[in-house]
N, C-alpha and C positions, 0 to 999 in steps of 0.2 A: 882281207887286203893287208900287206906288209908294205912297208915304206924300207927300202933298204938304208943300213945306214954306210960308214966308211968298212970297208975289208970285210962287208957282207960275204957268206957265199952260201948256195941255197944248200947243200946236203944240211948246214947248219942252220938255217932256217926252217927249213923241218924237223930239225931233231925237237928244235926248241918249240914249234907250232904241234906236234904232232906227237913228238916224243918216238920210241922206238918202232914208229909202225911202217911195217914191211911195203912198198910199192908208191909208199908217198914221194918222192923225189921225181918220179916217173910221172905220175899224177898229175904234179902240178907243173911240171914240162910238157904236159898237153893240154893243161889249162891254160898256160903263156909259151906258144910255139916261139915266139920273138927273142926268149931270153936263154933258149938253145946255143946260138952263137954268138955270146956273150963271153966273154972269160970266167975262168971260174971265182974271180971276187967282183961281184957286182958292182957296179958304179954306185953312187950314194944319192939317195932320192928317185930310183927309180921303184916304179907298183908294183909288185904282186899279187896276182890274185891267190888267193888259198882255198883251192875248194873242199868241200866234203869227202872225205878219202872213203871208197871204196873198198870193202877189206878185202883183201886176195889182191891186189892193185887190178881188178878184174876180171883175174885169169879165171878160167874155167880149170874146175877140177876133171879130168878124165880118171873113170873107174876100169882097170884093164879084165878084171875077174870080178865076175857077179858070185 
């Protein structure tokens, strides 16, 4: 959970939560569908949840040649 503060915005909320990992931003836009149409500097004192990232943000690898 994050508490946002003033001129929050999330890509930097993950960088600092999560640090350089690929698909986190996305991640946690489907953990709080709410804060999608939000602007991009969050208001102050609003939640975030942060969940446990996923690595590949989930994609499936397709192999084209065995």
């Amino acid at each position: 959970m994050h508490i946002t503060s003033e001129n929050d915005a999330l890509d930097l909320i993950c960088a600092r939560h999560y640090g350089r990992q690929a698909g986190a931003v996305e991640q946690v836009l489907e953990a709080n569908p709410d804060i999608a149409a939000v602007a991009h500097r969050l208001p102050t004192g609003l939640e975030i949840t942060l969940p446990d990232i996923v690595a590949g943000g989930g994609q499936r690898t397709v192999k084209l040649w065995d």
